[in-house]
Backbone as CSV, one residue per row, in Angstrom:
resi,resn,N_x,N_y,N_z,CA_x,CA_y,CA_z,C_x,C_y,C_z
1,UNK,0.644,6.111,29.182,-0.377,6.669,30.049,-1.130,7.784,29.325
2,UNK,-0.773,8.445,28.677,-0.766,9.960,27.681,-1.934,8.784,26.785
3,UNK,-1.499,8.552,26.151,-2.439,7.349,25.460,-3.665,6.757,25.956
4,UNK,-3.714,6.247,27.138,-4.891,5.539,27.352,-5.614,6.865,28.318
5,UNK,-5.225,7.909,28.508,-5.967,9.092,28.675,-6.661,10.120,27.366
6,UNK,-6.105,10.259,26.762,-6.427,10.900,25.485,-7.684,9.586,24.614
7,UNK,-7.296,8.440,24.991,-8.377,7.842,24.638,-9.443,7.558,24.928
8,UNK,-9.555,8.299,26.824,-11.104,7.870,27.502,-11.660,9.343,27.078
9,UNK,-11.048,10.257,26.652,-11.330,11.753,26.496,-12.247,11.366,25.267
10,UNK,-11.235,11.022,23.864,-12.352,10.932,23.123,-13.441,9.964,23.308
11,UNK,-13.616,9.165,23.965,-14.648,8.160,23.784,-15.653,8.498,24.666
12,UNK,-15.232,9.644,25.570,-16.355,10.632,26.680,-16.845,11.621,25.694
13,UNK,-16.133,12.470,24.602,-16.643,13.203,23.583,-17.403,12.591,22.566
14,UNK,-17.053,11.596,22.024,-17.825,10.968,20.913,-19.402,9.984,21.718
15,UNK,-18.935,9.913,23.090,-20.494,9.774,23.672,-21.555,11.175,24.166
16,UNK,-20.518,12.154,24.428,-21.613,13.206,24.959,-21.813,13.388,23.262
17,UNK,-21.164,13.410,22.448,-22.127,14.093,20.826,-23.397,13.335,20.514
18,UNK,-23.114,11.585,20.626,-24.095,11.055,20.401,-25.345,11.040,21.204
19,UNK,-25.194,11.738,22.425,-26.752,11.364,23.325,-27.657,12.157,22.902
20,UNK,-28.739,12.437,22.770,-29.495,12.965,22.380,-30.061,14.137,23.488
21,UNK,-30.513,15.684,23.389,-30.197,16.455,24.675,-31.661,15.860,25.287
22,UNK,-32.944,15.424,24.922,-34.151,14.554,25.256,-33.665,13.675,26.855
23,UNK,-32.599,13.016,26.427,-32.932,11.864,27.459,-32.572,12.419,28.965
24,UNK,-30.746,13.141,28.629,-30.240,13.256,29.857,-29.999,14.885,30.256
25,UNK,-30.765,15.770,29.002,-30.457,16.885,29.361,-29.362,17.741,28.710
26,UNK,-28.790,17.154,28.574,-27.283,17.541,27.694,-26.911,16.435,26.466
27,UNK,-26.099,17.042,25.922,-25.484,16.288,24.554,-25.770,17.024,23.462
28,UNK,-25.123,16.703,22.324,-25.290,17.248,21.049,-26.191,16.609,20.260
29,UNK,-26.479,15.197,20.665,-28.040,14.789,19.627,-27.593,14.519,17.842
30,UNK,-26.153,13.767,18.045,-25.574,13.822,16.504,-25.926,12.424,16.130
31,UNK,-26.826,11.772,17.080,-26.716,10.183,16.699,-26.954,9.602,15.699
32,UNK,-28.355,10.484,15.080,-29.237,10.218,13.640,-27.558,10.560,12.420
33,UNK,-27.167,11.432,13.024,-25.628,12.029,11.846,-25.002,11.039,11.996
34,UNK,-24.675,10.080,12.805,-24.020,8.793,13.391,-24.060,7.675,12.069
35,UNK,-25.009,7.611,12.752,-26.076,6.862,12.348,-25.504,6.733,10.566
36,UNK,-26.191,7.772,9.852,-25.969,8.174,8.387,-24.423,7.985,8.165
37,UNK,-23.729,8.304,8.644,-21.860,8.368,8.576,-22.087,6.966,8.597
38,UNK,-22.408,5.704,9.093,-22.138,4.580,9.565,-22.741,3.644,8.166
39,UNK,-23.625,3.845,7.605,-24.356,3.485,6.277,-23.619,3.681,5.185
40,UNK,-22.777,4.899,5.351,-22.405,5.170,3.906,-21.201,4.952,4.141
41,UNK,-20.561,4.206,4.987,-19.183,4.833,5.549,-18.642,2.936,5.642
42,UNK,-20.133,1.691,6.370,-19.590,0.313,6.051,-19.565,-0.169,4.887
43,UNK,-19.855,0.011,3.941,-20.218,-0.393,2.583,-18.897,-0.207,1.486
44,UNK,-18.032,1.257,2.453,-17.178,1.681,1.652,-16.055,0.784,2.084
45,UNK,-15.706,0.574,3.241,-14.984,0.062,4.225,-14.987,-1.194,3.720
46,UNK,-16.137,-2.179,3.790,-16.061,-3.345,3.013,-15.538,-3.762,2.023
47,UNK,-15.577,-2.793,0.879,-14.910,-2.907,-0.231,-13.677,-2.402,0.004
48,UNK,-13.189,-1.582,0.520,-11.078,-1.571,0.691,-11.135,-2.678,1.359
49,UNK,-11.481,-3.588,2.664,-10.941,-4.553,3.096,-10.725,-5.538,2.361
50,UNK,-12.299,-5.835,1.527,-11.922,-6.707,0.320,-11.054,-6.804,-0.271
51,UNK,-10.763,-5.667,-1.247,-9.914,-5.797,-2.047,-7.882,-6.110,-1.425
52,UNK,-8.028,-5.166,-0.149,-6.841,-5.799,0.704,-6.750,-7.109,0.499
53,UNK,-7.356,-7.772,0.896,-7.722,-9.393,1.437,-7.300,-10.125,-0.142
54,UNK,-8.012,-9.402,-1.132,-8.062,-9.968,-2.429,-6.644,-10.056,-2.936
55,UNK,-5.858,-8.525,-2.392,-4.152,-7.844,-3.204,-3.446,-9.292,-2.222
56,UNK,-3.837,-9.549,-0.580,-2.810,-10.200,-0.158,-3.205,-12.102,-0.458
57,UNK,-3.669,-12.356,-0.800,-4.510,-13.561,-1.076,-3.394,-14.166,-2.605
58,UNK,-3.594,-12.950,-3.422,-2.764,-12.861,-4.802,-1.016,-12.964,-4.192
59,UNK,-0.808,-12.276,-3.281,0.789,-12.217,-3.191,0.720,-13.715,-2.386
60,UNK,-0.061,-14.058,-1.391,0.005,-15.389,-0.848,0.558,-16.256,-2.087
61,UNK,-0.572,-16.614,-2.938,-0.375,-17.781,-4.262,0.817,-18.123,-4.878
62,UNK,1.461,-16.366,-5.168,2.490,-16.095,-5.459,3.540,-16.455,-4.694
63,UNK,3.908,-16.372,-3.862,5.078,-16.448,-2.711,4.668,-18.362,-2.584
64,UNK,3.945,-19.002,-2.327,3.589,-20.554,-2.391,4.174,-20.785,-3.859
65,UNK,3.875,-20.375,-4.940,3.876,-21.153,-6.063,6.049,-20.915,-6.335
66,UNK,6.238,-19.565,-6.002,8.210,-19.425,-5.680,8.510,-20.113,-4.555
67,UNK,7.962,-20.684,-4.005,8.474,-21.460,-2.713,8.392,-22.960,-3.445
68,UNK,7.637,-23.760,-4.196,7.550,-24.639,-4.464,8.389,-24.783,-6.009
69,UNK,8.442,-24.035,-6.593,9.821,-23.706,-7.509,11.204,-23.945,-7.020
70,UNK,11.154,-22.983,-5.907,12.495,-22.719,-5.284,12.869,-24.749,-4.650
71,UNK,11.692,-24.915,-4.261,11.772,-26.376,-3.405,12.374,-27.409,-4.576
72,UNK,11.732,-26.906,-5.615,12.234,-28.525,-6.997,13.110,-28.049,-7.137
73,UNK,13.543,-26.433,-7.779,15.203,-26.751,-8.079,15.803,-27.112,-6.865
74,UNK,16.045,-26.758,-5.534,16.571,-27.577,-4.437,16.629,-28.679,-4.744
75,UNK,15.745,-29.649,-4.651,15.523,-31.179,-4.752,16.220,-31.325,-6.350
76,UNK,16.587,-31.254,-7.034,16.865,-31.417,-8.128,18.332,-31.092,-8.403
77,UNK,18.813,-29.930,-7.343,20.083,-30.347,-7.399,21.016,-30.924,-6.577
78,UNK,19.941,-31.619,-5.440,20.446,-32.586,-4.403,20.657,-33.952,-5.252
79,UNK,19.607,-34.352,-5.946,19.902,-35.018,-6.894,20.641,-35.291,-7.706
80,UNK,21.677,-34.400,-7.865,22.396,-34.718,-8.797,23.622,-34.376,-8.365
């Protein structure tokens, strides 16, 4: 409960920063700052996910190619 309260708090703060004080009278008018944080901020983001995606993609191959190892010597010493 502590949780999904503390979370409408910030998302009531991070909207009164963004309104602009023009429309409704109040707010902090940080949207254009928003805005700029959000430009320089997906581009960076893109590239760690990538490379995540890229590190677990590599351990995938890996873990398939010891699984199919592990599978022939199995089969190989059922065989015999």
């Amino acid at each position: 409960m502590k949780a999904l309260i503390i979370g409408f708090v910030f998302i009531v703060a991070a909207v009164f920063a963004i309104i602009p004080k023009e429309i409704l009278g109040f707010g902090l008018g940080w949207g254009e700052n928003v805005l700029a944080f959000l430009k320089g901020g997906v581009p960076v983001l893109a590239i760690l996910f990538g490379l995540i995606a890229i590190f677990i993609g590599i351990a995938d191959m890996k873990d398939r190619a010891e699984a199919k190892k592990d599978a022939k010597i199995e089969n190989a010493e059922k065989a015999e």
